[in-house]
C-alpha positions in Angstrom: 101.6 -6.5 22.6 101.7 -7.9 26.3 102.3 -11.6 26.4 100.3 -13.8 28.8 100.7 -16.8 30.4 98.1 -19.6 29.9 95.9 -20.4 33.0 92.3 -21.7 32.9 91.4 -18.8 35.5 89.1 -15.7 34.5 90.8 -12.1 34.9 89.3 -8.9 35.7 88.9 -6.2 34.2 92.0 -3.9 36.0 94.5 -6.7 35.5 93.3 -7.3 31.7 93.4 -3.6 31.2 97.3 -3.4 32.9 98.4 -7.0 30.8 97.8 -5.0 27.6 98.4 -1.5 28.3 94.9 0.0 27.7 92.6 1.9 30.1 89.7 -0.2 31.5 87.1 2.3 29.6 88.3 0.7 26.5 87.3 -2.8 27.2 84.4 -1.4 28.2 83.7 0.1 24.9 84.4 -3.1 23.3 82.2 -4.8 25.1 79.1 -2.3 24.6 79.5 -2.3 21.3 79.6 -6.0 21.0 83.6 -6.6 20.2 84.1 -8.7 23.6 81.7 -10.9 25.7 83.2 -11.1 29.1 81.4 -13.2 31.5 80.1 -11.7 34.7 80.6 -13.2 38.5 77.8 -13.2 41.5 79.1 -9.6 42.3 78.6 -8.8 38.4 82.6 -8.2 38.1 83.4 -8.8 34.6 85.9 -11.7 34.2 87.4 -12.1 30.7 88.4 -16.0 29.9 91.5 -17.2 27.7 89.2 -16.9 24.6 88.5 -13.7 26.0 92.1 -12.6 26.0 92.5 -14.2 22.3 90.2 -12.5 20.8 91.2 -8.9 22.4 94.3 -9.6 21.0 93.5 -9.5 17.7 90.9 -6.8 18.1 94.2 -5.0 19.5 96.1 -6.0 16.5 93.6 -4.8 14.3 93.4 -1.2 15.7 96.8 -0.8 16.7 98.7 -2.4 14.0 96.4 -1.9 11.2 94.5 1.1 12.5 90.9 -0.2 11.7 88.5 1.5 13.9 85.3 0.1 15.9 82.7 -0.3 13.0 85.7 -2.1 11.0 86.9 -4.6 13.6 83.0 -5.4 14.2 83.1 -6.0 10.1 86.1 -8.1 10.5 84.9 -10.4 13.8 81.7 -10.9 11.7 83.1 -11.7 8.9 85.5 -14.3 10.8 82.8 -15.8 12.4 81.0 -16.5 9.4 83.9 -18.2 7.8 84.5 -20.0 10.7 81.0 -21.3 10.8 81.2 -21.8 6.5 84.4 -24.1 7.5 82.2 -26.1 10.1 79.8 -27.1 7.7 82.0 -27.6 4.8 83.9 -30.0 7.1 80.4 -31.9 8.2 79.7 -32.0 4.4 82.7 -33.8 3.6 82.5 -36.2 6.5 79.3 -37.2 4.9 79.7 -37.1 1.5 82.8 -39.6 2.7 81.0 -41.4 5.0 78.2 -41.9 1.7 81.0 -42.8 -0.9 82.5 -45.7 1.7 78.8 -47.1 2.7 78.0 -47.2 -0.9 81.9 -49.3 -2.2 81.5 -51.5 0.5 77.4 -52.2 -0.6 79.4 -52.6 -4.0 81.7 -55.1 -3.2 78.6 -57.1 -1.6 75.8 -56.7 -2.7 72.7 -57.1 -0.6 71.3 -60.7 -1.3 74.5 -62.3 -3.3 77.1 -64.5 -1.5 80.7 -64.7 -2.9 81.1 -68.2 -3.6 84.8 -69.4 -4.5 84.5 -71.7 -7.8 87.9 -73.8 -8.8 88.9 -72.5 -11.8 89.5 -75.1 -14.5 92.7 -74.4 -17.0 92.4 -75.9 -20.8 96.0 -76.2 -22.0 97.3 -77.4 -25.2 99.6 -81.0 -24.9 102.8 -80.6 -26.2 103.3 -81.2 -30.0 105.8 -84.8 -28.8 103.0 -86.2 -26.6 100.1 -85.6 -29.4 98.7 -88.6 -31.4 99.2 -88.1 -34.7 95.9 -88.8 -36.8 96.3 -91.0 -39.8 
């Protein structure tokens, strides 16, 4: 697989097609069948994005490497998508759930409507057996 280097620029379609050896009717397919979303200029030239280029290469290391074919690697995006969104909520879910347990130790700690209020404590000790009165 070609390697790239990172830019924030958009490529097009010829010089995507020549950075990882496939014919520009391929990423075509991919995008009519929904695989790749490049996004179009004022001239409706399809530029393909860093994201872009990430995911074609693991839809290329899925049908070269692997040899899944078009309806699989549509299975496969989906189904990485969906985990990807599960993870995003899981993650919001804990935030709150921690956010909750913290809100609700510190309303434990101080409770609405109390105010600590330090008291000196007062020790009771025995006197030494010498310094006792004896009782007669």
């Amino acid at each position: 697989m070609a390697t790239r280097r990172k830019s924030k620029g958009a490529y097009m379609i010829s010089a995507v097609a020549e950075m990882y050896a496939i014919h520009p009717q391929t990423l075509r397919l991919y995008e009519r069948e929904g695989l790749l979303r490049p996004s179009r200029s004022d001239g409706n030239t399809r530029l393909y994005t860093d994201e872009d280029l990430e995911r074609l290469e693991f839809i290329l290391n899925l049908a070269r490497d692997l040899g899944v074919n078009i309806a699989g690697i549509a299975v496969v995006l989906q189904m990485r998508e969906r985990m990807e969104e599960m993870n995003r909520q899981m993650q919001g879910f804990v935030d709150y759930v921690r956010t909750e347990m913290l809100a609700r130790m510190q309303q434990a700690q101080n409770p609405p409507g109390l105010v600590p209020v330090k008291r000196p404590i007062a020790v009771v000790t025995k006197a030494p057996a010498a310094t006792r009165k004896k009782s007669s």
